[in-house]
C-alpha positions in Angstrom: -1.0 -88.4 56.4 -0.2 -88.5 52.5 -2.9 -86.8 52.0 -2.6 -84.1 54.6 0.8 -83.2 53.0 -0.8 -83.1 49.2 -3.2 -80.8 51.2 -1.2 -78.7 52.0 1.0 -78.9 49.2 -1.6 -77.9 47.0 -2.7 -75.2 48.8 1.1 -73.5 48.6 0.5 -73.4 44.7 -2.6 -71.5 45.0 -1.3 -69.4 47.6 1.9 -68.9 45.4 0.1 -68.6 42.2 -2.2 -66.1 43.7 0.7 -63.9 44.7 2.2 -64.0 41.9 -0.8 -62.7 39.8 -1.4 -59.7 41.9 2.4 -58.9 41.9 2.3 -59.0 38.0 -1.3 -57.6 38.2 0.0 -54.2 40.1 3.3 -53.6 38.1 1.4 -53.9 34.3 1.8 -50.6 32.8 -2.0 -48.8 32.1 -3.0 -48.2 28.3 -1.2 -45.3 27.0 -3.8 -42.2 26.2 -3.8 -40.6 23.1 -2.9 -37.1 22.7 -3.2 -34.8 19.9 -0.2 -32.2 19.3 -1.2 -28.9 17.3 1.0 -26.8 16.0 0.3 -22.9 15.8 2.2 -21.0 13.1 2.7 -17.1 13.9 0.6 -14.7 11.4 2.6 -13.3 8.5 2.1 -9.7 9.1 0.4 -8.1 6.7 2.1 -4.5 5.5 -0.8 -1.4 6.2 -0.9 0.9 2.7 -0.9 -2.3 0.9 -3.0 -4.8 2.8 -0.5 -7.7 1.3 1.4 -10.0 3.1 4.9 -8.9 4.3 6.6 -11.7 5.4 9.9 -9.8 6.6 7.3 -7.3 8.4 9.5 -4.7 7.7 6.4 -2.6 6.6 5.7 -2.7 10.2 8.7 -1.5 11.2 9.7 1.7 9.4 7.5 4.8 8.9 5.5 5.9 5.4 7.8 7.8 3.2 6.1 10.4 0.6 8.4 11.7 -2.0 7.3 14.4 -4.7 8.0 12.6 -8.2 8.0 14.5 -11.6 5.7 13.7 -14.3 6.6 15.5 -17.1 7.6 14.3 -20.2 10.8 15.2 -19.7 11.0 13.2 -16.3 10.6 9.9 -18.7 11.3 7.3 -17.2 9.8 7.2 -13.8 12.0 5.5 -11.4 9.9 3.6 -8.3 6.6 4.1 -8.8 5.5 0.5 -9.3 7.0 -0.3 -5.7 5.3 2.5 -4.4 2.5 1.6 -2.3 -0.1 4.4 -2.8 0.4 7.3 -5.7 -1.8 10.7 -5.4 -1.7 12.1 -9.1 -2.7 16.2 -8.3 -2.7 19.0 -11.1 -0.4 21.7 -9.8 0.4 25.6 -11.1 0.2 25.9 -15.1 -2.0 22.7 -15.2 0.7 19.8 -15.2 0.8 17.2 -12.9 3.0 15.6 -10.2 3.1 12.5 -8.2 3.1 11.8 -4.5 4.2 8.6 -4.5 4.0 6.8 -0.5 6.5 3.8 0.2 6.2 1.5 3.3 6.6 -1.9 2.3 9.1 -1.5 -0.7 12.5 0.0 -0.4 13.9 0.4 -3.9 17.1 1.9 -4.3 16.5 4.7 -6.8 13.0 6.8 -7.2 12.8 10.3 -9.0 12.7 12.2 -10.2 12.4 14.6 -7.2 10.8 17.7 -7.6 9.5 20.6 -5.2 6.3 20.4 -2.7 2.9 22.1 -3.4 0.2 22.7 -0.7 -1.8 19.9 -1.5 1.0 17.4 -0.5 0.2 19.2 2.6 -3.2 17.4 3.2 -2.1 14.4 1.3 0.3 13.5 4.4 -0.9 14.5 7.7 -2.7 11.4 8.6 0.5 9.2 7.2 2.8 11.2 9.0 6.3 9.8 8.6 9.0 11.1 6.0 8.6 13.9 3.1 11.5 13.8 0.4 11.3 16.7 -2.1 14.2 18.8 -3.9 12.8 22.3 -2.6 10.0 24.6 -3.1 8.7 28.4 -2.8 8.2 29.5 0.4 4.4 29.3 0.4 5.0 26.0 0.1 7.9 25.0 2.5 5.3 27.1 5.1 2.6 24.7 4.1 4.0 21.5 4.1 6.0 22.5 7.6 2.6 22.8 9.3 2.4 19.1 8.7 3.5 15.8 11.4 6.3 14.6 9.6 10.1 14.7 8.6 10.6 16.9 6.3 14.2 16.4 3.9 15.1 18.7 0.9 18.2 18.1 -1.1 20.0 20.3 0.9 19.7 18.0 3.8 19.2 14.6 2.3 23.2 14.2 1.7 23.5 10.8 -0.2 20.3 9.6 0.8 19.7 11.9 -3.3 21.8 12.1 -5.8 22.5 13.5 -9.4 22.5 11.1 -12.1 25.1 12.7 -14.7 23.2 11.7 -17.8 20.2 13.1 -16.8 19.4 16.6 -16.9 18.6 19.1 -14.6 15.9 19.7 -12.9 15.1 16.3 -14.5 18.1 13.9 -12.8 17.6 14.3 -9.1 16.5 10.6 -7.6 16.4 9.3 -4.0 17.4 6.0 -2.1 14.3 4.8 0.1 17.0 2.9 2.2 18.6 5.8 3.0 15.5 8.0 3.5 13.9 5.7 5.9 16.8 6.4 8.2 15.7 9.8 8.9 13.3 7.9 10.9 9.3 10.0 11.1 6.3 8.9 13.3 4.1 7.1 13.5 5.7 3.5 13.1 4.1 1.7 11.2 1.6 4.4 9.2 -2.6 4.1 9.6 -3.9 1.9 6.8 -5.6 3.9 4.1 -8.2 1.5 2.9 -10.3 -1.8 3.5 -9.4 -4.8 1.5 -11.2 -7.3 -0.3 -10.8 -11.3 1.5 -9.4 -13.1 -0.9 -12.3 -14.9 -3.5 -14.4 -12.1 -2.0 -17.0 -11.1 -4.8 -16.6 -7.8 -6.6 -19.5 -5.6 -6.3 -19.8 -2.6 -9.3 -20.4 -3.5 -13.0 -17.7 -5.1 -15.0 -14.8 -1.8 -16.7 -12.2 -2.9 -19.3 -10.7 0.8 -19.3 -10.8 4.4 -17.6 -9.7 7.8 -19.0 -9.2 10.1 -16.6 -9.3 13.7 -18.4 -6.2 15.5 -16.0 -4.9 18.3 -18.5 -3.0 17.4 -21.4 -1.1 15.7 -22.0 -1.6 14.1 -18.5 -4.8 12.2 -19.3 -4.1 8.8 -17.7 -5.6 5.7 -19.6 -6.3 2.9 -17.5 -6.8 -0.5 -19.1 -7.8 -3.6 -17.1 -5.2 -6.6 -17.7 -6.4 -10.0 -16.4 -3.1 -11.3 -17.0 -1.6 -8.6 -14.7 -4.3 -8.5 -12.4 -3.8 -4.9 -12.9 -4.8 -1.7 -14.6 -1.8 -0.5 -17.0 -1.0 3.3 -17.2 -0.3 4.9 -20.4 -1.0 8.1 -21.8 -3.0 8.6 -25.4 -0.9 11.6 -25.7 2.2 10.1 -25.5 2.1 6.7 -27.1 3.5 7.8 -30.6 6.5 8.5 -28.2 7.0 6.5 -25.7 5.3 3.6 -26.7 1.5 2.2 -25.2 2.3 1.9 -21.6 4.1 3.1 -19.4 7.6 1.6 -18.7 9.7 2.5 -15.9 13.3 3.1 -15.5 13.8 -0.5 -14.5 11.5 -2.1 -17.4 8.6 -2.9 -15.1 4.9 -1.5 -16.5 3.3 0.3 -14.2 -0.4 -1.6 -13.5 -2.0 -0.8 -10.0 -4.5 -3.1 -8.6 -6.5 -0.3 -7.6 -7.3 3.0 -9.4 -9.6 5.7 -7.3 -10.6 8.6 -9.3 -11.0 11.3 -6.5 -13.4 14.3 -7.6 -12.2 17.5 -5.9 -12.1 21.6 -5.6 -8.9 23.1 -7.1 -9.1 26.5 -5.2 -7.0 29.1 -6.1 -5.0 30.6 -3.6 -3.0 34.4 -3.8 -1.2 34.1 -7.2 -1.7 31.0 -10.0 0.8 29.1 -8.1 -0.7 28.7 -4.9 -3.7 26.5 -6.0 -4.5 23.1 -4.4 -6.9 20.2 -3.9 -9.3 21.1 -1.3 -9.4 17.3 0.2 -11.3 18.5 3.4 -14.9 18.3 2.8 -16.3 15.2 0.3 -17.0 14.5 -3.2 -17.7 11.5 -5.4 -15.2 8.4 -6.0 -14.9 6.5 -8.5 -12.7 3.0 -7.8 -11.9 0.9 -10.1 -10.6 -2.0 -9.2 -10.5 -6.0 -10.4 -12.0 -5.0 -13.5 -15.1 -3.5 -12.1 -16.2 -0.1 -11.3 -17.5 0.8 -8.2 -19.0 4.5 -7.8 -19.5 6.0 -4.8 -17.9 9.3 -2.2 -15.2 10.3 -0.1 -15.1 11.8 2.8 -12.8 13.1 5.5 -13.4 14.3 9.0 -10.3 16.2 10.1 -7.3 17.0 8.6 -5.9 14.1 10.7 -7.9 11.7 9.5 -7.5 8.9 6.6 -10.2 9.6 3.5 -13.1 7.1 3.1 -14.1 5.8 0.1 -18.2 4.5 0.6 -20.3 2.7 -1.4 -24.0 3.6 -1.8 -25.1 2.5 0.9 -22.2 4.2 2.7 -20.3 1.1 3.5 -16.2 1.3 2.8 -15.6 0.3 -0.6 -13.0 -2.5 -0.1 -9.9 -2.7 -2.9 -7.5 -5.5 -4.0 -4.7 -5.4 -2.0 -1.9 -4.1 -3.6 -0.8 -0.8 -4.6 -3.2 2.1 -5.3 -2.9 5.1 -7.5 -5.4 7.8 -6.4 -5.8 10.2 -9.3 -7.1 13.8 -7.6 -9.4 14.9 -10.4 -10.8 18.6 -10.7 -15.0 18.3 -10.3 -16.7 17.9 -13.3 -14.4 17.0 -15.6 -16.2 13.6 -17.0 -14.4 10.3 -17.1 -14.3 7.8 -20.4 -14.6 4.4 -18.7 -15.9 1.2 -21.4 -17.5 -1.5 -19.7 
């Protein structure tokens, strides 16, 4: 009998025991998995005439805005042009030159000074389209440059988007706000890019160039002079230096250095009359770029009227720049450049 009840007494603790182990067996938690979070940043947009980042993207949301800059002696000091994005140097009536300076990514608030359009600004800016600022012009002009896709806004309709400045003087003091010209508003939003750029560490094709001159009609000859500590090519002018000093400061103290320099060979024809000459920049000729201290020589060439310009290599591959700002100077063919390597 005792041993009957230590049977079965024994066999309630298993029983028990056993329950008890599957209960605890069911309701233990399984092995947490590892998981791996990643985090995607969004792109900083990167602004189209300048191929840098532009972190605000405002580049992407406002239109290009070409405005007709004096370069004259008497225009000293430039306002501007170093925020510019791309500058078009072109020799205009009685051999002097002027500046098309485009902005997109920079807005600074004064630029000038503003001076009249010629017919070559005409095929400068129908691929940009956008906004042309200018104080006037003759009426060949005005008809030429009103064939073109964009805004167009004189002085007489700018209102305080230009302004005099009183201790300048005329035609000399007329300047611009880009704040105030972008409001005009122009399509298309945001401008085609221009050129191909360089990845960054990319190796620079071309032979090595410490300077350029470029030979525009004096006293316009441009010296370019590489400047590893800019990262830039400085502007002054030989003419000029026992002047104004040797480079070229702008109103705001800032030395005008491009990353890029493009030496555009191209036909001057002469229209009715001496002042109705411009750049034919239609057909093709030979490029020189100069950019990260090396020379790179190759063409241009253009399709339509509405198409960008392409710069190729050799082998007819796009030459790519250093991002940055450009200065394309629109050189007559045949005049021969200094460059020292």
């Amino acid at each position: 009998m005792r041993n009957s009840v230590r049977y079965a007494l024994a066999l309630a603790v298993i029983v028990i025991g056993i329950g008890i182990y599957a209960v605890t067996k069911k309701s233990s938690p399984k092995a947490a998995t590892p998981t791996t979070t990643t985090t995607t940043h969004p792109a900083v947009p990167i602004a189209p005439l300048t191929g840098l980042p532009d972190p605000g993207g405002a580049a992407l949301t406002r239109p290009a805005l070409t405005v007709k800059i004096e370069n004259d002696t008497n225009a000293l000091p430039q306002f501007g042009i170093d925020q510019a994005d791309v500058v078009y140097e072109e020799i205009v009536n009685g051999g002097i030159t002027r500046l098309a300076a485009v902005f997109n990514q920079n807005a600074p608030a004064k630029i000038g000074p503003i001076r009249s359009v010629r017919p070559t600004d005409t095929q400068i800016v129908w691929p940009l389209g956008g906004i042309f600022a200018f104080s006037g012009g003759a009426p060949y002009a005005i008809n030429s440059i009103s064939t073109a896709p964009v805004k167009l806004v004189d002085e007489s309709s700018a209102g305080a988007a230009m302004f005099r400045d009183p201790n300048r003087v005329a035609p000399y003091n007329l300047y611009g706000n880009t704040s105030a010209l972008f409001a005009f508003g122009g399509k298309p939003t945001p401008p085609p890019h221009l050129f191909t750029y360089r990845p960054a560490n990319a190796v620079v094709p071309g032979v090595v160039a410490t300077s350029v001159f470029v030979p525009l009609p004096p006293p316009y000859g441009e010296l370019w002079t590489w400047s590893a500590t800019l990262h830039g090519w400085v502007r002054s002018r030989p003419s000029l230096i026992k002047y104004y000093g040797l480079h070229d400061i702008t109103g705001t103290g800032a030395v005008e250095a491009p990353k890029n320099v493009i030496v555009q060979y191209v036909n001057y024809v002469n229209g009715v009359g001496t002042f109705t000459s411009y750049a034919d920049l239609q057909s093709g000729g030979v490029a020189d770029v100069f950019t990260a201290g090396h020379e790179i020589t190759g063409t241009w060439k253009r399709a339509s009227k509405s198409s960008v310009i392409q710069y190729l290599d050799a082998k007819g591959n796009p030459i790519a720049l250093t991002p940055g700002q450009t200065w394309v100077e629109l050189l007559n063919d045949g005049a021969p450049l200094t460059v020292t390597h």
